[in-house]
C-alpha positions in Angstrom: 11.4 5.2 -15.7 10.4 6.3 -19.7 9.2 9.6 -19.6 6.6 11.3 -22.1 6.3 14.5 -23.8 3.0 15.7 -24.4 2.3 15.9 -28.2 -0.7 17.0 -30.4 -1.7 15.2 -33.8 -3.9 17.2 -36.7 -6.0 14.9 -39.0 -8.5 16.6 -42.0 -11.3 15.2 -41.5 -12.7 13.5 -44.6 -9.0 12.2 -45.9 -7.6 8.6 -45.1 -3.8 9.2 -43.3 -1.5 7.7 -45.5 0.1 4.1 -44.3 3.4 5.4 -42.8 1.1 7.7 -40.5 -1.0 5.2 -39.9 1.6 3.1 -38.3 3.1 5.7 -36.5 0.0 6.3 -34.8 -0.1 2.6 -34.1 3.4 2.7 -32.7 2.5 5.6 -30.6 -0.7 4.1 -29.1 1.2 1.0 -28.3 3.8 2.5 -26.6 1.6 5.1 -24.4 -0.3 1.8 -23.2 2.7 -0.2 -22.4 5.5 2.8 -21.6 8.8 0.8 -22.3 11.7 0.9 -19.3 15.2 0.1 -20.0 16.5 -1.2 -16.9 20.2 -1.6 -15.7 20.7 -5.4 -13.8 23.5 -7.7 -12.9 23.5 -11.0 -13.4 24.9 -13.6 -10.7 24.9 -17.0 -10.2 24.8 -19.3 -6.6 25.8 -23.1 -7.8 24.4 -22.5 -10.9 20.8 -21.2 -9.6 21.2 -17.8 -11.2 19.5 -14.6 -11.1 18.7 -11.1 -12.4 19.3 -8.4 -9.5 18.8 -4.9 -9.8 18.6 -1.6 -7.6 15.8 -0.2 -6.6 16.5 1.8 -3.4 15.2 5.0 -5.3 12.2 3.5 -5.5 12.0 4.0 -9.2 11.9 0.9 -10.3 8.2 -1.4 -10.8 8.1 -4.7 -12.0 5.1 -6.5 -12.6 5.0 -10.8 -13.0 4.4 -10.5 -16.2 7.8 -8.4 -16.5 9.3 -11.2 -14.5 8.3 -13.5 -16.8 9.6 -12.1 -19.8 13.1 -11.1 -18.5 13.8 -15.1 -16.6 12.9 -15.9 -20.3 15.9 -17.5 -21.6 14.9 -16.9 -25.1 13.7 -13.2 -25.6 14.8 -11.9 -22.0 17.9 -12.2 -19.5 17.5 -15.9 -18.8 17.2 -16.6 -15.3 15.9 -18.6 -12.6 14.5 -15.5 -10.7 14.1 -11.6 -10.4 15.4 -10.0 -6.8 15.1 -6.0 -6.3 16.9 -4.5 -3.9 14.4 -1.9 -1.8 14.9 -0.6 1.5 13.5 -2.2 4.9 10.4 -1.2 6.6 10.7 -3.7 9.5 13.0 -2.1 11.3 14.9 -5.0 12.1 17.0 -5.4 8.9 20.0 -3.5 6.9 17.8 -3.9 3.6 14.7 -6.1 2.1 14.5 -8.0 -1.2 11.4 -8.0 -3.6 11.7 -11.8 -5.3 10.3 -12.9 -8.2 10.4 -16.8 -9.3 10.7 -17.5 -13.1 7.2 -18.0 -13.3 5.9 -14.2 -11.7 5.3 -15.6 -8.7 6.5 -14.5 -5.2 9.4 -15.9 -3.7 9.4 -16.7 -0.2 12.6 -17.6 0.5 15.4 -18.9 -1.8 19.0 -20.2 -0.4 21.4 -19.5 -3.6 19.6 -16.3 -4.3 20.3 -15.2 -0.7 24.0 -15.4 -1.0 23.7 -13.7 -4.2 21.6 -11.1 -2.9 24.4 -10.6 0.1 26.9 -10.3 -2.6 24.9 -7.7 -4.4 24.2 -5.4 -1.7 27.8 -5.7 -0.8 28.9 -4.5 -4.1 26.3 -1.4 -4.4 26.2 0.0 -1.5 30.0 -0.4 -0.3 29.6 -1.6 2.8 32.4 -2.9 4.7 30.4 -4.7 7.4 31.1 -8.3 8.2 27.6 -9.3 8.8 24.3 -8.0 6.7 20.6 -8.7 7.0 17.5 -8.7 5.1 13.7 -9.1 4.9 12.3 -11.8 2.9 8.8 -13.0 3.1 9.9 -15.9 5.8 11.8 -13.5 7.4 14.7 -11.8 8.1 18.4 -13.7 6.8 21.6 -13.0 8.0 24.6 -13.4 5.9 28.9 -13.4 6.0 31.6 -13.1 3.6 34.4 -15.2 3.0 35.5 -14.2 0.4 33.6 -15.0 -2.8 31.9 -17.5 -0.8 29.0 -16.6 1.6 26.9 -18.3 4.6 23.5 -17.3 5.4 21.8 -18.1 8.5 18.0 -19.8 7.6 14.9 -19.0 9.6 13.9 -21.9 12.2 12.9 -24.9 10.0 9.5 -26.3 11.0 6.7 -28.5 9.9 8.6 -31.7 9.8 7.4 -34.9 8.5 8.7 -38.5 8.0 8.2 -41.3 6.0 4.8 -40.3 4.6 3.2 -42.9 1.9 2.2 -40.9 -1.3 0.6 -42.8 -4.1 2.0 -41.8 -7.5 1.3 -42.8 -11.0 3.9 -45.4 -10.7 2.9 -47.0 -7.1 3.0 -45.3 -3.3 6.4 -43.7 -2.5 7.9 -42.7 0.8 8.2 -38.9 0.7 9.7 -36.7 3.8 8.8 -33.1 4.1 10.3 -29.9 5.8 9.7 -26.5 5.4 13.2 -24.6 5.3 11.6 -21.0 4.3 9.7 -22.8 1.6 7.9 -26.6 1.1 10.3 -29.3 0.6 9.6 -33.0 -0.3 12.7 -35.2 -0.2 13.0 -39.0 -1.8 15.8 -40.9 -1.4 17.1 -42.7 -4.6 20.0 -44.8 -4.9 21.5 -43.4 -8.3 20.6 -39.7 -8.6 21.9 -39.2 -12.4 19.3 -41.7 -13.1 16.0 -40.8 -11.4 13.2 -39.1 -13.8 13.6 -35.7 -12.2 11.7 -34.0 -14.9 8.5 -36.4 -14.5 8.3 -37.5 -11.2 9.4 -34.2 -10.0 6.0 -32.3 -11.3 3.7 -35.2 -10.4 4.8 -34.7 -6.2 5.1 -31.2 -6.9 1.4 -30.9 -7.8 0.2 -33.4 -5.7 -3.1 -33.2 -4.0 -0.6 -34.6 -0.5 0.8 -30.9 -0.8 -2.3 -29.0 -1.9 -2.5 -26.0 -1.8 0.9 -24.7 -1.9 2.8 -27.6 -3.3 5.8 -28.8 -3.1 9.5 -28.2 -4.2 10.9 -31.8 -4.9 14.4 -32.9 -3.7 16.0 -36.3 -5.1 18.4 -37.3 -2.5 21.4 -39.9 -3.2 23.5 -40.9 0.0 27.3 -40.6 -0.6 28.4 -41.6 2.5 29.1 -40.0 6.0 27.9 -36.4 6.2 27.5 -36.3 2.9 24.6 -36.4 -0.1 23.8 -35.9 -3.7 20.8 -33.7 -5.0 18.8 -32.7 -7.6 15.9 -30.6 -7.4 13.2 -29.4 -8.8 11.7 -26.2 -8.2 8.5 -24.9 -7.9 8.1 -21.4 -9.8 11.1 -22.1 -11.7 8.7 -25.5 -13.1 11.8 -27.2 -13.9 14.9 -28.8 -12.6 17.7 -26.1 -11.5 21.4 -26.7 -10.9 20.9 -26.1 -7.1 18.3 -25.2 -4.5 19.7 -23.8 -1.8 16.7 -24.7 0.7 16.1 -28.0 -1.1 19.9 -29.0 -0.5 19.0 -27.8 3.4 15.9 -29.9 4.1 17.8 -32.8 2.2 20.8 -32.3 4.8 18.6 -31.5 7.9 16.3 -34.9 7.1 19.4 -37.3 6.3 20.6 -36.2 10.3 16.8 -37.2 11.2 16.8 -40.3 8.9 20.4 -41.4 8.7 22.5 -40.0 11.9 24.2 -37.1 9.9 26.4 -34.6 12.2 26.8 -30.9 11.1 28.3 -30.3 8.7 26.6 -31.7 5.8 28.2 -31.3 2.5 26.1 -31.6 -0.5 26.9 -32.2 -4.0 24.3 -30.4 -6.6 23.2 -30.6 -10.3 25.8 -27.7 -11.7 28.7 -29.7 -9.8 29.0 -27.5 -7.0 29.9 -28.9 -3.4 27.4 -26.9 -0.9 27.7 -27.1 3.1 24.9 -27.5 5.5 25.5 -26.8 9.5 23.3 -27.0 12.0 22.3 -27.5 15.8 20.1 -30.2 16.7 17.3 -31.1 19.9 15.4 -33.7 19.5 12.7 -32.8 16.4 14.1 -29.5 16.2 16.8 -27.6 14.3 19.0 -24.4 15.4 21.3 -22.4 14.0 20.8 -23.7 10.3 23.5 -22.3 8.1 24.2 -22.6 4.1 27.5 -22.0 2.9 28.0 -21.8 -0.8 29.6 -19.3 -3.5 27.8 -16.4 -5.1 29.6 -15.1 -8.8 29.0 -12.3 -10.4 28.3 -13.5 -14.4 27.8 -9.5 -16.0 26.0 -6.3 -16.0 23.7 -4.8 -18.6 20.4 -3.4 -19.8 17.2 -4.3 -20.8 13.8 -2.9 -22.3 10.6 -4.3 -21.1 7.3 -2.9 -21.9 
């Protein structure tokens, strides 16, 4: 955190500073209403869905949205699809707790690459040597395992499953299956992938008044064959397409079994050419077990000032 030192300013009374004092006290007043923090990060990437981790186990560390915001910026900040802190856990339950951040400032509930990233990370900063690692997230607590650079998470119990709604869009009524896998999913089914209008059929489901209040994360699903999908995604509170969505790829995967007699494992092919794998255990409506296995790289560390 910036610390201050007090200081104390004499002005005659009667004479007009001159300009370079004048913007000093400018400077000055700016920067006691918005203290600037230079914060240390590392930069990963899970598929190509990549993200700006940093430690805050101190407890020194406080990022608002808008902070979020400006380092996902790919522009003028970091560039990333999302913010994760590292804090301790206060459930009890877990080895450590995230604080997530989408793109947009808003809170993350869950996130499939940014778990395995997050595993990776806590690995690397704290040392441990343990085989297995947990963690708090809003939808609950993830478990994860190394294989080398490569990591599988466990998911929390998948639920609120629909099939084969009809949703009318600008274009006519599409058939549009839903799961929640830690977050909304929508799925379509497409036959060519590389050619569907991700970028403006993606925000009109995403928004739709079908998925109100919430909304929806949108997955664009291409059978392959056997076992084995193409998908593209786009992401609420990143508002855009991303290279991979690690829960999107897993609702994709768990409604193919349900729609088209897919057998653990699934493997899944994703925007930033990565090949992701989907197991699971399977009763009737209901999933168990769901597990995504994917890598997690470390891109590069640095710092930042945000204000």
């Amino acid at each position: 955190m910036a610390s201050f030192s007090k200081c104390a300013l004499v002005v005659t009374v009667g004479l007009r500073p001159p300009l370079h004092l004048k913007n000093a006290l400018s400077t000055l007043a700016f920067t006691l209403k918005f203290p600037v923090m230079q914060l240390e990060f590392t930069k990963m990437n899970g598929a190509g869905n990549d993200f700006v981790l940093m430690d805050n186990r101190a407890g020194n560390i406080s990022v608002t949205p808008e902070q979020a915001v400006k380092i996902c910026d790919r522009h003028r900040g970091v560039g990333a699809d999302g913010v994760m802190l590292l804090i301790p856990s206060t459930s009890g339950k877990a080895d450590w707790a995230w604080d997530f951040f989408n793109a947009d400032g808003s809170k993350a509930e869950m996130c499939g690459n940014g778990a395995r990233c997050f595993a990776r990370y806590i690995q690397r900063v704290t040392g441990t040597t343990k085989d297995e690692i947990t963690f708090d997230t809003i939808a609950g607590i993830i478990r994860a395992s190394f294989q080398g650079e490569r990591v599988t998470i466990g998911l929390t119990t998948p639920h609120s499953l629909k099939l084969n709604e009809a949703v009318t869009l600008k274009n006519g009524c599409a058939t549009i299956h839903s799961l929640n896998t830690g977050v909304p999913h929508s799925c379509l089914f497409v036959e060519n992938a590389d050619q569907t209008m991700v970028t403006s059929i993606g925000p009109e489901v995403r928004y739709h008044q079908h998925f109100a209040p919430k909304g929806t994360n949108v997955n664009f699903v291409q059978l392959l064959g056997p076992n084995h999908i193409r998908v593209r995604t786009y992401e609420r509170g990143v508002e855009g397409e991303t290279l991979a969505c690690g829960t999107g790829v897993t609702a994709s995967a768990l409604i193919s079994a349900k729609l088209h007699e897919f057998t653990s494992p699934v493997k899944i092919q994703v925007q930033g050419g990565d090949l992701l794998e989907v197991s699971f255990g399977q009763t009737g409506d209901e999933f168990q077990n769901v597990r995504l296995t994917g890598p997690a790289d470390f891109v590069f560390e640095g710092k930042i000032q945000v204000s």
